[in-house]
LUMTORNU-890115 format. One line per field, with one value per residue (C-alpha): x, y, z; chain. Coordinates in steps of 0.02 Angstrom, whole numbers, plus 50000, padded with zeros to 5 digits. Example, Ala and Ser with C-alpha at 12.3 -4.5 7.8 and 13.67 -1.06 7.14 Angstrom:
BEGIN
xx: 50615_50684
yy: 49775_49947
zz: 50390_50357
cadena: A_A
This chain:
BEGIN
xx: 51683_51596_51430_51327_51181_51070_51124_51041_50982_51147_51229_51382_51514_51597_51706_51750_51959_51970_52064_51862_51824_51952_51902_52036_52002_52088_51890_51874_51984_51866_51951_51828_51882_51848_51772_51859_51908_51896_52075_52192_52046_52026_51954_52084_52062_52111_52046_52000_52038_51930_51933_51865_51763_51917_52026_52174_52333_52373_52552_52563_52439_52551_52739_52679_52561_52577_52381_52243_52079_51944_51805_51795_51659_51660_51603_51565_51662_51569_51642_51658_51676_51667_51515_51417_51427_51292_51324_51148_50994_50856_50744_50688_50561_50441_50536_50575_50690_50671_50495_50511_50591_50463_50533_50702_50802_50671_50647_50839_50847_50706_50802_50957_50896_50802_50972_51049_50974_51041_51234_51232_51337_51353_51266_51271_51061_51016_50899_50860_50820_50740_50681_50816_50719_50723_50900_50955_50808_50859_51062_51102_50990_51075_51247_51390_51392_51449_51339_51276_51127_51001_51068_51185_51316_51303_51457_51376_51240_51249_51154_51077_51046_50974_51125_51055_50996_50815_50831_50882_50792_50709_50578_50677_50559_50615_50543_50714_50827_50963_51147_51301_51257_51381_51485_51537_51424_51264_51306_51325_51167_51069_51138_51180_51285_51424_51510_51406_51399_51486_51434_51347_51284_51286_51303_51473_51417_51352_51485_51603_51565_51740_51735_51622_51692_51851_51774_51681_51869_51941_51829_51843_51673_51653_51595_51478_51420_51231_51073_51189_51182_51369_51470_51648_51760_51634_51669_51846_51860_51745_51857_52044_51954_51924_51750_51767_51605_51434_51267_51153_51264_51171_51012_50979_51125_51147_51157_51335_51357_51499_51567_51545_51492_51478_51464_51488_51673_51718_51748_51869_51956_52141_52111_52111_52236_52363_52314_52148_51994_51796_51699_51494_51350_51214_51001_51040_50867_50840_50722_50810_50961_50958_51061_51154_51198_51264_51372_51427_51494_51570_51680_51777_51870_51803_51958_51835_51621_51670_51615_51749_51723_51544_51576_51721_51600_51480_51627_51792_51765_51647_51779_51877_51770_51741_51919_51875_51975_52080_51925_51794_51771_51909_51942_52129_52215_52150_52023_51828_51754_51607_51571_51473_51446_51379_51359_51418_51268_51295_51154_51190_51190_51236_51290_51419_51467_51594_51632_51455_51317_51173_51082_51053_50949_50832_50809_50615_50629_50689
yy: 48729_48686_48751_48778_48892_48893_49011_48959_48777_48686_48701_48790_48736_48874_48820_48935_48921_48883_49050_49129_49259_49420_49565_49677_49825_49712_49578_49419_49344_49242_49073_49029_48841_48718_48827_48902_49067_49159_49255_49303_49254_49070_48966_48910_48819_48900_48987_49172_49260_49425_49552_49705_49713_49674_49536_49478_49384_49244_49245_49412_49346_49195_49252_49448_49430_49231_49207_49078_49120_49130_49072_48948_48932_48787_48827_48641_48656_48809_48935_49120_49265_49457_49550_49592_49771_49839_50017_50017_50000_50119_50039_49876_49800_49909_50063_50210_50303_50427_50446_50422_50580_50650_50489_50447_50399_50272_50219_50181_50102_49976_49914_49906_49798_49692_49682_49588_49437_49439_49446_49628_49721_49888_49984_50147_50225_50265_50403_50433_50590_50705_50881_50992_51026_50838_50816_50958_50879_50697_50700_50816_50683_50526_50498_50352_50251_50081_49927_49839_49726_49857_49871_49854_50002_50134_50199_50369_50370_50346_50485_50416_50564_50714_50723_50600_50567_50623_50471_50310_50399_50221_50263_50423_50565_50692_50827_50839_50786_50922_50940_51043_51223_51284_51157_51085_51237_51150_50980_51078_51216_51014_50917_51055_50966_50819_50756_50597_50543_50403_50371_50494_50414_50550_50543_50579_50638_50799_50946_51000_50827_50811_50945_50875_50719_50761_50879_50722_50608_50747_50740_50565_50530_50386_50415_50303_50302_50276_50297_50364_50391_50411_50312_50230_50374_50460_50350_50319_50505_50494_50342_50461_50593_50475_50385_50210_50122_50088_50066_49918_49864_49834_49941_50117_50137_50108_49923_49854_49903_49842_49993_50101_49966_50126_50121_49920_49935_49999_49814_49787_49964_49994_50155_50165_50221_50097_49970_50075_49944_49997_49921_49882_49820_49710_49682_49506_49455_49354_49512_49661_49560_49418_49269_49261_49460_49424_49279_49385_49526_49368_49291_49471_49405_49228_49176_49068_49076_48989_49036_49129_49245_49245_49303_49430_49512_49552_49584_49647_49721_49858_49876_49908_50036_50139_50124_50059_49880_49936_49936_49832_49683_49559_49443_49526_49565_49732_49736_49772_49599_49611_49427_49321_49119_49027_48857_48772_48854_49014_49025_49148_49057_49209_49388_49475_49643_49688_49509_49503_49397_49524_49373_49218_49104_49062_49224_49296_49460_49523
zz: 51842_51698_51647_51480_51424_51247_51117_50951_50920_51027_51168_51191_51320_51428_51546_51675_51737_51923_51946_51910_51782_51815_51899_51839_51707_51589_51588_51544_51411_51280_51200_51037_51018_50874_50749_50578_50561_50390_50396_50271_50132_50186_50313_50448_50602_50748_50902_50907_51078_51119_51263_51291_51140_51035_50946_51004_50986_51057_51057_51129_51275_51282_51298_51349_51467_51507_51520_51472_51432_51573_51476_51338_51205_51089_50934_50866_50716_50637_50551_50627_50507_50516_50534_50379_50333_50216_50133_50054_50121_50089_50240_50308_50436_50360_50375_50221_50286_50162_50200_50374_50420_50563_50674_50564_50735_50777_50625_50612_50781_50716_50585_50662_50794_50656_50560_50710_50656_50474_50560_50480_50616_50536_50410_50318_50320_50139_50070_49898_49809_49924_49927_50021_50164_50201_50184_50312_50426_50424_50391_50564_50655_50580_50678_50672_50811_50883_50889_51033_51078_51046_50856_50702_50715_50592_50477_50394_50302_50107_50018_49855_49729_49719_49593_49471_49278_49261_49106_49242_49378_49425_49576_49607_49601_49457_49551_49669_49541_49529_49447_49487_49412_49538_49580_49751_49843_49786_49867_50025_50000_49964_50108_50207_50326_50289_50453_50445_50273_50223_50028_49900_49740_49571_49396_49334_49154_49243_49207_49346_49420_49418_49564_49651_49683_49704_49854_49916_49916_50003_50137_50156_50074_49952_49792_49704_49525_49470_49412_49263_49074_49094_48962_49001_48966_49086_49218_49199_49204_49388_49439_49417_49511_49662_49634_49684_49675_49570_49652_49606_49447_49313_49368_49315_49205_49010_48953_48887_48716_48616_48559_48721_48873_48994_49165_49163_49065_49213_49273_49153_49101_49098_49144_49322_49431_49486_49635_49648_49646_49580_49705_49647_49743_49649_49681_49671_49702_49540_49465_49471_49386_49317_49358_49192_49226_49386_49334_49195_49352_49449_49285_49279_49436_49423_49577_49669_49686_49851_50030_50075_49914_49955_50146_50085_49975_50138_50264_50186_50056_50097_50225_50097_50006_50176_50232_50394_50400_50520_50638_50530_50391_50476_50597_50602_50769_50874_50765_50817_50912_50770_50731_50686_50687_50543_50486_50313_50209_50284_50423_50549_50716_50839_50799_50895_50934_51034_51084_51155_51089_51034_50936_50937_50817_50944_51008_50940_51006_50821
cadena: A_A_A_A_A_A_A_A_A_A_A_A_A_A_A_A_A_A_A_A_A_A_A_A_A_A_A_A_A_A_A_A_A_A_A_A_A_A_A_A_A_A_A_A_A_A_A_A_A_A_A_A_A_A_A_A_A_A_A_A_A_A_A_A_A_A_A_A_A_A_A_A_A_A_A_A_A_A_A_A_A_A_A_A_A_A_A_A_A_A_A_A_A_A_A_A_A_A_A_A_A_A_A_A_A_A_A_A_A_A_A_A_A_A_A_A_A_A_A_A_A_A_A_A_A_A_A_A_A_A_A_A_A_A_A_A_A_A_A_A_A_A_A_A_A_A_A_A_A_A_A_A_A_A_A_A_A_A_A_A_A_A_A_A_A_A_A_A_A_A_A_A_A_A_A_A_A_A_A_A_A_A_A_A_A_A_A_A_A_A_A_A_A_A_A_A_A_A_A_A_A_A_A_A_A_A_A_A_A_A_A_A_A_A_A_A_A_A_A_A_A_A_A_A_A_A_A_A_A_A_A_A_A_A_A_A_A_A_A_A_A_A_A_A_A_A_A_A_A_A_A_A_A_A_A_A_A_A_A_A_A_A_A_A_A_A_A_A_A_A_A_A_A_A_A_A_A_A_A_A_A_A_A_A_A_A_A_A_A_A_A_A_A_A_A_A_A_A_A_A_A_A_A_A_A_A_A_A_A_A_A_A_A_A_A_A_A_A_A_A_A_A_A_A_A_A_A_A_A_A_A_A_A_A_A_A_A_A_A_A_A_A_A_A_A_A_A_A_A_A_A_A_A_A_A_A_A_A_A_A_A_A_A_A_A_A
């Protein structure tokens, strides 16, 4: 039987197998046909099989099992990638979350649901500098969680100060800044509780930041440098001790300078640890950094300005940075069914999560 139904601005064709959809525990098997698949950091064409909520392979379905799909979706030549993960964002949808704290679970759920639409299937909730007493009321409340049609999963949340420099504050609030007068116990007397924090921007020029994020790696936490007077040495000294990222490049640090190019040298040092990457996220909204700067970020691994670079920097590799590709950020086998389908420019046409369509561009409900 053949039969079709309107997701986004074309049809898609499902054809159902004459055998009907299974009823076993096992669900229906998914066939994706004509469409590219961004894999192994190109675009191939080939089909992508899903079931249960994950990705599959088809030669184990083949030879193993000796199935076909039960329902088949042609794509019409579009390409599908993963999900788009986003480790920063501060609110959306007209949502702060840092100053929405008396309803911070709705507020989350609104943008999540809003994000759908954007083919962001997972985020990571970011605060900025906060009094204490807002930190151990929001961060309890804020749990990770898988996505479905009523929102973009969440991977932690990504706490954004108070353990910044007063000097590249930028709408910070000085009144909360803080450092590390004791250490590692006043990241935990601030935050009070860290089973659902992902990411924790500081300033590694502090003393016994060194501590501190070494603490943070230990417990699985990514470290991100920023809003930072630090110079390189600074920040190659962060980097050994486990910090692995800079937040919003270019803003609220020092400028390059040739003899010390701080924070931004970082992109180039030969002081790193072997095979260890420093991952950076960029305002690239044509005001907070200019063009030129951001081409000037790009050249340092200038491999391609492509769309599969451009894709891979919103799927894999803040996969990367969390640790999480085993689950997130690829299209590889038993991975997480978070998808997405997009055209040649890069307009989302449907979001998936868990193999399920939770958006489609014609849907006006977000």
């Amino acid at each position: 039987m053949i039969s079709s139904f309107l997701l986004g601005d074309w049809i898609l064709d499902i054809e159902y197998k004459s055998k009907g959809i299974m009823t076993t525990d096992e669900g229906p098997l998914y066939q994706f046909v004509n469409c590219q698949l961004l894999r192994d950091h190109q675009l191939i064409k080939d089909d992508l099989w899903v079931r249960n909520g994950k990705i599959l392979d088809p030669e184990k379905l083949f030879f193993d099992e000796r199935v076909t799909a039960d329902i088949q979706i042609n794509c019409k030549g579009n390409i599908i990638a993963p999900g788009f993960i986003d480790v920063q964002i501060n609110g959306a949808f007209g949502i702060d979350f840092s100053s929405n704290v008396e309803d911070i679970e709705g507020g989350i759920n609104k943008v999540a649901k809003g994000l759908l639409a954007h083919g962001v299937t997972s985020f990571c909730p970011t605060i900025i500098t906060s009094p204490d007493d807002i930190y151990k009321q929001v961060v309890p409340k804020v749990k990770r969680r898988n996505g479905s049609k009523d929102g973009a999963g969440i991977l932690g949340m990504h706490l954004e100060g108070p353990f910044i420099s007063k000097e590249k504050k930028g709408a910070h609030n000085d009144k909360h800044i803080k450092n590390f007068g004791n250490g590692f116990p006043d990241v935990l007397d601030t935050y009070g509780v860290l089973d659902d924090v992902s990411i924790v921007t500081l300033a590694p020029e502090y003393p016994r930041s060194d501590e501190v994020i070494s603490e943070l790696v230990k417990r699985g936490i990514v470290v991100s440098m920023g809003h930072s007077t630090a110079n390189l040495t600074q920040g190659e000294e962060a980097a050994n001790n486990g910090a692995s990222f800079i937040t919003h490049l270019f803003n609220a640090m020092l400028p390059f300078h040739h003899r010390d190019p701080h924070l931004l040298g970082l992109l180039t040092s030969k002081m790193l640890p072997k095979n260890r990457y420093i991952y950076y996220g960029l305002i690239a909204d044509g005001i907070h950094t200019h063009p030129a700067a951001i081409r000037i970020a790009h050249r340092v691994h200038p491999d391609d300005c492509g769309v599969v670079k451009a894709v891979e920097a919103a799927t894999l590799h803040p996969a990367e940075l969390l640790g999480i590709t085993d689950k997130k950020g690829t299209l590889d086998f038993n991975t997480d069914a978070d998808f997405i389908l997009i055209d040649d420019q890069l307009n989302v046409k449907l979001t998936f999560i868990n193999g399920q369509v939770v958006w489609s561009c014609q849907d006006n409900t977000t």
